[in-house]
C-alpha positions in Angstrom: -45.6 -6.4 10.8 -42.3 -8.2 10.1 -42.3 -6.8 6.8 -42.9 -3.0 8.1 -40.1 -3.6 10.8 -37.4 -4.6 8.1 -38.5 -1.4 5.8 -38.2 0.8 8.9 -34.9 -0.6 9.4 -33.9 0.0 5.6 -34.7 3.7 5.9 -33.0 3.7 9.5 -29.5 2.6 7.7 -29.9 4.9 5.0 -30.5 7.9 7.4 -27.3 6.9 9.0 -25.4 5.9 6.5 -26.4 9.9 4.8 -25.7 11.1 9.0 -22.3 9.1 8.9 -21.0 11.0 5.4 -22.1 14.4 7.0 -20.0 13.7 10.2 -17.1 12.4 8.3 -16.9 15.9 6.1 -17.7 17.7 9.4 -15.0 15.8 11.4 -12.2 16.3 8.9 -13.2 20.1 9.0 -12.7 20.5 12.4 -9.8 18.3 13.2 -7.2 20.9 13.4 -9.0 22.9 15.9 -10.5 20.4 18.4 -7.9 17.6 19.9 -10.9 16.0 21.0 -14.1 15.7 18.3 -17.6 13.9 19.4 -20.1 13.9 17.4 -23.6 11.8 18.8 -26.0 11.0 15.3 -30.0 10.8 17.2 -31.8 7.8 15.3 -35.6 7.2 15.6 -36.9 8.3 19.1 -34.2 6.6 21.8 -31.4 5.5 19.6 -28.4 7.4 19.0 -24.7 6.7 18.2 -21.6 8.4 19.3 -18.3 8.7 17.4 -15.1 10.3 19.3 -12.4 11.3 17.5 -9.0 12.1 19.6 -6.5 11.4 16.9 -7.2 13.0 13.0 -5.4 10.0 11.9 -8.0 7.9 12.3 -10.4 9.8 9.9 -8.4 8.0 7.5 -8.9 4.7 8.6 -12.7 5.2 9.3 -12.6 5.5 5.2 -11.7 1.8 4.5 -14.8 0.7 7.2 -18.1 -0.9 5.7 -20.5 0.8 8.0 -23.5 -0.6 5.9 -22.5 -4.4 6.9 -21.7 -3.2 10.5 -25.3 -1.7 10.9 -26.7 -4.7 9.1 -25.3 -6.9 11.6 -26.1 -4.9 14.3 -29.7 -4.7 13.5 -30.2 -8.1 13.2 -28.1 -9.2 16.4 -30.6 -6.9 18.0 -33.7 -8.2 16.5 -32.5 -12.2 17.6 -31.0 -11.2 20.9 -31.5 -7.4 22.0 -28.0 -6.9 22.1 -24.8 -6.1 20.5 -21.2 -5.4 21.5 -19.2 -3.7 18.4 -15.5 -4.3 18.1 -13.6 -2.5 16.1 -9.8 -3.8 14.9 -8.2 -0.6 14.0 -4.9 -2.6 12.6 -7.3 -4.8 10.1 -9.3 -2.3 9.2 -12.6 -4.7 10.6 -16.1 -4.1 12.3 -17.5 -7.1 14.2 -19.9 -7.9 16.5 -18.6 -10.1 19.5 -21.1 -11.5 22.6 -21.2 -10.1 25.8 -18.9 -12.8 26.8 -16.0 -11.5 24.9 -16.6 -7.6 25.7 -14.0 -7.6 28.7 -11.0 -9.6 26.7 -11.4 -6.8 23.6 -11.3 -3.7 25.9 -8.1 -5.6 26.9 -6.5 -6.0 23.3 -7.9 -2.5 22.0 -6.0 -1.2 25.4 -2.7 -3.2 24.1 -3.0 -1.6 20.5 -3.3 2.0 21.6 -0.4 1.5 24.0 1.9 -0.2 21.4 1.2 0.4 18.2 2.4 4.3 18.8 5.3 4.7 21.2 4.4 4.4 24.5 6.2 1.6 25.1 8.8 3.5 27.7 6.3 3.6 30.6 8.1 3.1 33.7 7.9 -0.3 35.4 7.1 -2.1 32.4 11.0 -2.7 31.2 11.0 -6.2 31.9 7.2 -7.0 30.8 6.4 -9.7 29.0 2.9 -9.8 26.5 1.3 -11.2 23.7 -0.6 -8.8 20.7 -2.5 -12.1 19.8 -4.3 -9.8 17.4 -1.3 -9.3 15.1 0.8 -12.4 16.1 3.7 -10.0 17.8 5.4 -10.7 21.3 6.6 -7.7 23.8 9.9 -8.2 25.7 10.4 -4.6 27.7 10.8 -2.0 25.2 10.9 -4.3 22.1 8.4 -6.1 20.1 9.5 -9.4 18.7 7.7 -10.4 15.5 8.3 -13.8 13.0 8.5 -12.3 9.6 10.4 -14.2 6.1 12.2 -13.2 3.1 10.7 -14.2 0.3 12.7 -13.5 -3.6 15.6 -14.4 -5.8 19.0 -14.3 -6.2 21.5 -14.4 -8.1 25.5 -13.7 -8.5 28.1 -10.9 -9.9 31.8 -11.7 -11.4 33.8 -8.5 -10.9 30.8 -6.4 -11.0 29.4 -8.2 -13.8 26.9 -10.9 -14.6 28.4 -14.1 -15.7 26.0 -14.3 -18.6 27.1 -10.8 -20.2 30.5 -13.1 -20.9 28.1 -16.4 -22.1 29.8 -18.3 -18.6 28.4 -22.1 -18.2 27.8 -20.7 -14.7 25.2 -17.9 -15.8 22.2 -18.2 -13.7 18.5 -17.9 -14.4 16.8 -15.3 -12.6 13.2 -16.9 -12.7 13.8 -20.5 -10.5 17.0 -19.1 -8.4 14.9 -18.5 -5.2 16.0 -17.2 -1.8 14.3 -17.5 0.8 14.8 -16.8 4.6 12.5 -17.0 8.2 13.6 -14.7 10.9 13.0 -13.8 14.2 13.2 -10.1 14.4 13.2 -7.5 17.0 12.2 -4.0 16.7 13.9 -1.9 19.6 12.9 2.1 20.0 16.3 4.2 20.0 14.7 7.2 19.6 12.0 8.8 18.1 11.4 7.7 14.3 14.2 6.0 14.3 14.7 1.6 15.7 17.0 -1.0 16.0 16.0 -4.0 14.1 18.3 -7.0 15.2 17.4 -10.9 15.2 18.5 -13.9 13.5 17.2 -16.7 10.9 17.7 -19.3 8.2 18.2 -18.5 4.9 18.2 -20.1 1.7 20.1 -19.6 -1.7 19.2 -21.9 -4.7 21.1 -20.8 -8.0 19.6 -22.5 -10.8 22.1 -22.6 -14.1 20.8 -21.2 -17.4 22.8 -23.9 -18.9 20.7 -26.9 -17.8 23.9 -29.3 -18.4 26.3 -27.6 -16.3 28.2 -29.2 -13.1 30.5 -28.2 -10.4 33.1 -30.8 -10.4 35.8 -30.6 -7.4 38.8 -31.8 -7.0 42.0 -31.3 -4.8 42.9 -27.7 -6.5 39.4 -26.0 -6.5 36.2 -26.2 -8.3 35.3 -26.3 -12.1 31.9 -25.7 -14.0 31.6 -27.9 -16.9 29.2 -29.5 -19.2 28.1 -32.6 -18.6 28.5 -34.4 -21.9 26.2 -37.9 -21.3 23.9 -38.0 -24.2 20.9 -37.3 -22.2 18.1 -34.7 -22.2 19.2 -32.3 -19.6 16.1 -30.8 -17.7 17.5 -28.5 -14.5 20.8 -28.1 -12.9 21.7 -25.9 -9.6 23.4 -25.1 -6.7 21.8 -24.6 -3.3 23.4 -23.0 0.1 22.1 -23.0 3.7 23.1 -20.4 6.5 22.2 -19.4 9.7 22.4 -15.7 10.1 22.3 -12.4 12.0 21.3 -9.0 11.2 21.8 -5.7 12.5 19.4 -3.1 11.2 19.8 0.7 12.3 15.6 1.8 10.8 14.6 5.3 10.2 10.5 4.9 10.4 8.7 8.0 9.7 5.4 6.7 10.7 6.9 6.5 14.2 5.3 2.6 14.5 7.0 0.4 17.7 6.1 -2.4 15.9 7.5 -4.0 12.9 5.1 -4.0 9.9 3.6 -6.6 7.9 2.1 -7.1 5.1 -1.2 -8.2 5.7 -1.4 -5.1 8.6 -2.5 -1.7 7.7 0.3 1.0 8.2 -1.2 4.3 7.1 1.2 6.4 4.3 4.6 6.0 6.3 8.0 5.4 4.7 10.6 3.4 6.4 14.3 2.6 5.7 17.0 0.8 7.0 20.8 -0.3 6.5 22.8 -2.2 8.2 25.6 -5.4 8.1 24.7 -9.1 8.9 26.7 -12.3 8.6 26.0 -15.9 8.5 27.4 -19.6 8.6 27.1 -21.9 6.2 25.2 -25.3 7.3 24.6 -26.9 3.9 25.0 -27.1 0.5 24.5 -29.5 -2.3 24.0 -29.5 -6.3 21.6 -31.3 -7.7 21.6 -32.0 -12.1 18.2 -33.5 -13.1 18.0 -35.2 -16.8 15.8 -37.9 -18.7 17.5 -41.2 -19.5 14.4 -43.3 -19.9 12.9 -41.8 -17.2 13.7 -39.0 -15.0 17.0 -39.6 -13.0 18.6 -37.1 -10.4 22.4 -36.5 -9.2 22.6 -35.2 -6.1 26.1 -34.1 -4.3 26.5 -33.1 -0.9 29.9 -31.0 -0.3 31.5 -28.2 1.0 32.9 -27.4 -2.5 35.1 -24.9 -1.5 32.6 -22.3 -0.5 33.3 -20.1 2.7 32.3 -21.1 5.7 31.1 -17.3 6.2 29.0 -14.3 4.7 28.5 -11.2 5.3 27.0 -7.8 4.0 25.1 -5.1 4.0 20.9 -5.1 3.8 19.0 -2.1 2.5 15.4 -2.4 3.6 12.6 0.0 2.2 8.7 0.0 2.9 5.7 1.9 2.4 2.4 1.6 3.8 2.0 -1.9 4.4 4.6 -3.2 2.2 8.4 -4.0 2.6 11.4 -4.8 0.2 14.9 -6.1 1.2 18.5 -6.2 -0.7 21.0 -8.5 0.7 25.0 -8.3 -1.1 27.6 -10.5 0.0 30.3 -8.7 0.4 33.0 -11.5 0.5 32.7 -14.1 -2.3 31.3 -17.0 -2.5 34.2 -19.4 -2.9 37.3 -19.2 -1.3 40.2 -17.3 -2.4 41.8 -19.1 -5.5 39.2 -22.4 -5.1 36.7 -21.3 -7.5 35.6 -17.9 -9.7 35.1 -15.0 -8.2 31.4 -14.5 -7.8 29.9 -12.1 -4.9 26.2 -13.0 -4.4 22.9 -11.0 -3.7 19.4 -11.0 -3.2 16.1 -9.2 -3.3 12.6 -9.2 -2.6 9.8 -9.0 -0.7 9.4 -9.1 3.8 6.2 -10.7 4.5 
């Protein structure tokens, strides 16, 4: 008997898998001319299921669904305990099953996502609210929604519009190893439509490791010098590293017309986004550090302000698509001050995760 019931429920899925693809074609047929399309699939003598459509968008996330796996679970949920709640996550792209104790606290979070995630975040009475998305680890402060996001790429520096290495300078720096890296608090603040306010602050992280492994910034009272270290030693990694605190201020056209920030791991349909805008930061730290082998692996470190400036500040180009996003950071100012060291403006790029 057990047998018969699991072929029955083999031909069930395949009839609604074959039912599902019919709907899909018939839904994306008719979107344009019904706001609102419902389509109810009948299954075996009492069973049916119901699909309502109100935004065409979502045709295209049904795509990325595994329907087979949802009615797999479904069937045997029902089979151990004669019912199951589906919840669908709309931002993951996910089909689960949840118990009935958990039914009430979805409705609430599927309520949150359709609120938020387009722009209906100007509802009066709800300036000065305060929530949690726990699904997607944002926070809501009135009309903005506050996300933790980092920076995650390299670096690297320019001599008069040049790089150092084109002239073979000891201070030429590798591009592979000369990480930056950056955590910020950012919040995404609606202006208008398609177009936010991106402002926040964060640590950042420059590490500017010398293609010439023997290379050293040596100060003294009139500025700083590179020079090679000349100890008879096998030289294995020499660089610079700078810590700042910063601020941004991010003016962000976003076609897809999303109140929320993106990330990576979130799906964010086909939209492209782009932003410019200045930020500036203060320096908290900064050290070199020369690593050689002299029967055995020794390390110089150095602590100093080595004539850097206190400040930086520059412009930052952001560009995403879908769910990804891509940053550019110059210094405008240089890195050392005027007179105290070469003239070298730095920059970064990468990846916002």
């Amino acid at each position: 008997m057990k047998n018969v019931d699991k072929t029955s429920n083999r031909m069930t899925l395949r009839k609604i898998l074959m039912l599902l693809g019919v709907c899909g074609i018939a839904l994306t047929a008719n979107a344009q001319e019904q706001k609102n399309d419902t389509v109810k699939v009948a299954l075996a003598k009492t069973s049916q299921v119901i699909f309502t459509i109100k935004d065409r968008s979502d045709l295209e996330i049904l795509k990325h669904y595994d329907f087979q796996q949802m009615f797999n679970d479904i069937i045997q949920r029902l089979e151990k305990d004669g019912v199951a709640i589906v919840a669908v996550d709309s931002a993951a792209n996910t089909v689960t099953l949840a118990d009935e104790s958990t039914k009430e606290d979805w409705s609430t979070r599927e309520n949150e996502d359709d609120d938020s995630d387009r722009h209906d975040d100007d509802d009066d009475g709800e300036s000065d609210h305060e929530e949690w998305d726990w699904n997607h680890g944002y926070r809501r402060w009135g009309k903005s929604w506050q996300s933790f996001n980092f920076d995650l790429g390299t670096n690297n520096w320019l001599s008069s519009g040049k790089f150092p290495d084109s002239n073979n300078e000891i201070y030429a720096v590798r591009p592979w190893g000369s990480w930056y890296l950056a955590l910020n608090s950012t919040q995404r603040s609606r202006i208008g439509k398609n177009f936010f306010l991106e402002w926040g602050g964060g640590i950042s992280w420059y590490s500017f490791k010398f293609q010439n492994d023997a290379a050293m910034l040596v100060k003294n009272d009139d500025g700083v010098v590179f020079m090679e270290d000349t100890r008879d030693v096998n030289h294995i990694k020499s660089k610079l590293s700078v810590t700042y605190l910063n601020v941004s201020l991010i003016p962000v056209i976003d076609f897809g017309d999303r109140s929320r920030r993106p990330r990576v791991w979130n799906n964010y349909g086909n939209s492209f986004r782009i932003g410019l805008g200045p930020y500036v930061g203060y320096r908290i730290s900064s050290r070199t550090k020369l690593v050689y082998n002299d029967d055995g692996r020794e390390k110089d470190k150095n602590r100093d302000g080595f004539y850097l400036n206190n400040l930086r500040y520059g412009a930052r180009l952001q560009l995403g698509f879908r769910a990804t996003d891509f940053f550019f950071n110059y210094d405008m100012n240089e890195l050392f001050a005027s007179g105290k060291g070469p003239k070298l403006n730095a920059f970064s790029f990468g990846v916002i995760f």
